[in-house]
N, C-alpha and C positions, 0 to 999 in steps of 0.2 A: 603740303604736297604729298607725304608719305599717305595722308589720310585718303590723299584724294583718289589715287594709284591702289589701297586697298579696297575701294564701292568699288570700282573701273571693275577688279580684280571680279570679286563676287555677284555684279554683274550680271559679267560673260559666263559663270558659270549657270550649267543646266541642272537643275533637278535631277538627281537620279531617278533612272524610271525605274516603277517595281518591278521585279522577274514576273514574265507571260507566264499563268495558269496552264498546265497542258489542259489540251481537252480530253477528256477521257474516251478511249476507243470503243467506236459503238460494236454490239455483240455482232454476229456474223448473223443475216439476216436469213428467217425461214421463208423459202422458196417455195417450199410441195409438200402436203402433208398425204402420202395414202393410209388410208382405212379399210381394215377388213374385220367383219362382224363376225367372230368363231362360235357365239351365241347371242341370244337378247341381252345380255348383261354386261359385256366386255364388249369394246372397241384395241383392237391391236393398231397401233399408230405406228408410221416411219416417219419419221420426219426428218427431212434434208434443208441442211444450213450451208451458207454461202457466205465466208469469211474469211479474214485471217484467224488461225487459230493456234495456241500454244502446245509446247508439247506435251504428249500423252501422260499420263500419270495413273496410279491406281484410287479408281473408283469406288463409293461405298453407299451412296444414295443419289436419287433421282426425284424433281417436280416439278409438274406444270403447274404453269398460274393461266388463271384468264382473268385480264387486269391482273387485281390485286389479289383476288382469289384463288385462294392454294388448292391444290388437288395434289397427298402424297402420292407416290407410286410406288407399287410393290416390285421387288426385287434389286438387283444389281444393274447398275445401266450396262446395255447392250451398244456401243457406240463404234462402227467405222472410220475413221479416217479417209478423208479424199483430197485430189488435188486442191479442190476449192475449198473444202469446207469439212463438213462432216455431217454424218447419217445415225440417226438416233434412233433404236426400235423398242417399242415400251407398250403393256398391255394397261389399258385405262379401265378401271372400274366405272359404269355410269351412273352409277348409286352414289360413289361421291361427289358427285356435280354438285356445289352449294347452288339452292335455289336464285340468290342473287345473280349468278350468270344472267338473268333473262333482264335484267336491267341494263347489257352490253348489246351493243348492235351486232348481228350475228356478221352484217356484210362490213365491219370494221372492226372484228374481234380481235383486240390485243391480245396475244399468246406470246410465252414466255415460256423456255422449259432451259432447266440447269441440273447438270451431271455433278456431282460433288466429292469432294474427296472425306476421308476416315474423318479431318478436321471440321465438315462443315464447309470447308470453302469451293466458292463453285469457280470447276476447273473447267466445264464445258457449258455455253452460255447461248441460245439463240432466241430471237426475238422478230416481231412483228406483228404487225395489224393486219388479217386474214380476213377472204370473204368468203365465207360459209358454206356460200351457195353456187361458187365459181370453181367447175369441175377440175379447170387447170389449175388451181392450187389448192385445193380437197377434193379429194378424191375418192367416193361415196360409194359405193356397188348396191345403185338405185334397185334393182331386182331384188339383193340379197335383205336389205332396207325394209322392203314392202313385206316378206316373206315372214320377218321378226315382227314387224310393229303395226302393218295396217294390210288389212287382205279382207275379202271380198267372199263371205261363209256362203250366203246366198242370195237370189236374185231371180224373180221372177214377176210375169205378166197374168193377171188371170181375168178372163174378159164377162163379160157380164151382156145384155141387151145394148146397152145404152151407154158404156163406160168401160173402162179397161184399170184394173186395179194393181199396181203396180209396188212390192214389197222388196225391199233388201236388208240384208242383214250383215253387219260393217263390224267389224273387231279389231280393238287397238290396243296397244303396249305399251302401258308406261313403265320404262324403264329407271326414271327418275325415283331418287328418294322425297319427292313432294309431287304434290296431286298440281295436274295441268288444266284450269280453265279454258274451254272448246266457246266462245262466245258464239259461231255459226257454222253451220257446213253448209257450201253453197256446191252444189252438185249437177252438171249432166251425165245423161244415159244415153249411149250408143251404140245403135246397132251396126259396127263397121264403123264408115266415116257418116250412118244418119244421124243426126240428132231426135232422139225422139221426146224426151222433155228436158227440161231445166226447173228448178227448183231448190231450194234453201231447205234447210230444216234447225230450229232450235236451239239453243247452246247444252253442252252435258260437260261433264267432268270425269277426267281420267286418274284412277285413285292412282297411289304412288305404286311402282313394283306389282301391276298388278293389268291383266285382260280385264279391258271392258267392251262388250258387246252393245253397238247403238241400231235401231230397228229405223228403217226411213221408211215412212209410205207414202202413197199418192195416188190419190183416184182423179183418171183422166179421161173425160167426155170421149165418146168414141170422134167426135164431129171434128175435135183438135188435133186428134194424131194424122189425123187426112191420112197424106200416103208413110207415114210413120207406123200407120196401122199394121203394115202384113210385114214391117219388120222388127218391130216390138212382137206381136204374136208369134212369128218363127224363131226368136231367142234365140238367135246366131251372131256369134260374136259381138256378144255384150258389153259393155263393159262403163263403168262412171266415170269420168273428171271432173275435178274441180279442183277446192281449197277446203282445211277446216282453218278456221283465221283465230288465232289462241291470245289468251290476253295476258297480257306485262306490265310491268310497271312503268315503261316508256311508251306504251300503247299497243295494238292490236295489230299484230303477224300474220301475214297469210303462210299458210305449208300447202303446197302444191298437192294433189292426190290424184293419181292413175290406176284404178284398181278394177279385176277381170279376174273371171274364172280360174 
């Protein structure tokens, strides 16, 4: 009996359950990044996070990653405090971009950047996956952009009997410490809202840190420009679109191109 009342006994007992894991609190999440270009070589970043965050402490380094990839920064972090979150303002070198970035999808760029104290440890922490090319949450000063890395030296029409011969002369910036493969440029020419041709031209290569000037030509039968004709010859408000489409190791990018006088 006494045996049988102690199985009874252990039984009814439960297993102890293990103690629940916390889950660890995710970093306050980056919301906006703005950008302003003070020259071809530096990007000046804000970046606003949106989180719980701990209290203030004194700072003594700063780094972004994209992924995995570190990029030190110079100086002492510049960091606000806000209701929600907090606001980080930090000047990027773009010469230390590791070339591996271009293996990241630019429209789901993991971004990472940590404020750290005298120890190492990081006191301020914000995190997410960013799209590049989405003006409300990068914030790019398209004009300022064109004026550093891609512009528009020259551009003219010169007519012939039978044809209209058609030259520009295109100049770009790599501001990167490695050389960028241009697989194509695929390009229209506008006079206003005409289109007066469309046309591709060849892939080139843009050396590291360094202007490279690309020459387009194009000889056009007078019989094709029809009524393109007297606005291609009046060369009034010119100007090209397209793409130069550059190549990665995840495959071939297009970069949009708007460039005019």
């Amino acid at each position: 009996m006494t045996a049988l009342l102690a199985l009874l006994l252990l039984a009814g007992r439960q297993p102890a359950k293990p103690a629940a894991t916390p889950r660890p609190t995710p970093p306050p999440a980056i919301v906006h990044v703005a950008v302003e270009l003070p020259d071809a070589d530096h990007a000046k970043l804000r970046l606003r996070a949106k989180g719980p965050v701990g209290p203030p402490a004194p700072l003594a380094s700063q780094q972004l990653f994209f992924g995995e990839l570190s990029v030190p920064l110079e100086g002492a972090p510049d960091l606000a405090l806000l209701g929600d979150g907090f606001e980080a303002s930090f000047t990027l070198p773009l010469a230390r971009i590791p070339e591996k970035v271009l293996e990241l999808d630019p429209h789901a760029m993991p971004v990472r950047f940590e404020a750290r104290d005298s120890a190492g440890k990081a006191v301020f922490v914000a995190a997410g996956k960013l799209d590049l090319g989405d003006p409300g949450v990068v914030a790019i000063p398209a004009k300022r952009a064109y004026e550093l890395y891609a512009r528009l030296d020259r551009l003219a029409f010169q007519p012939s009997l039978a044809s209209v011969a058609f030259s520009a002369l295109l100049s770009f910036y790599n501001p990167l410490a490695f050389p960028i493969t241009v697989r194509h440029l695929e390009y229209r020419v506008l006079a206003g809202h005409v289109e007066v041709l469309a046309a591709s031209r060849p892939g080139f290569r843009l050396r590291p840190r360094q202007r490279s000037d690309v020459l387009v030509e194009q000889e056009i039968p007078l019989a094709a420009l029809g009524a393109a004709a007297s606005a291609a010859l009046g060369q009034q408000n010119l100007t090209i679109q397209g793409q130069i489409v550059i190549q990665t190791p995840s495959g071939d990018r297009p970069i949009p191109l708007i460039l005019g006088p």
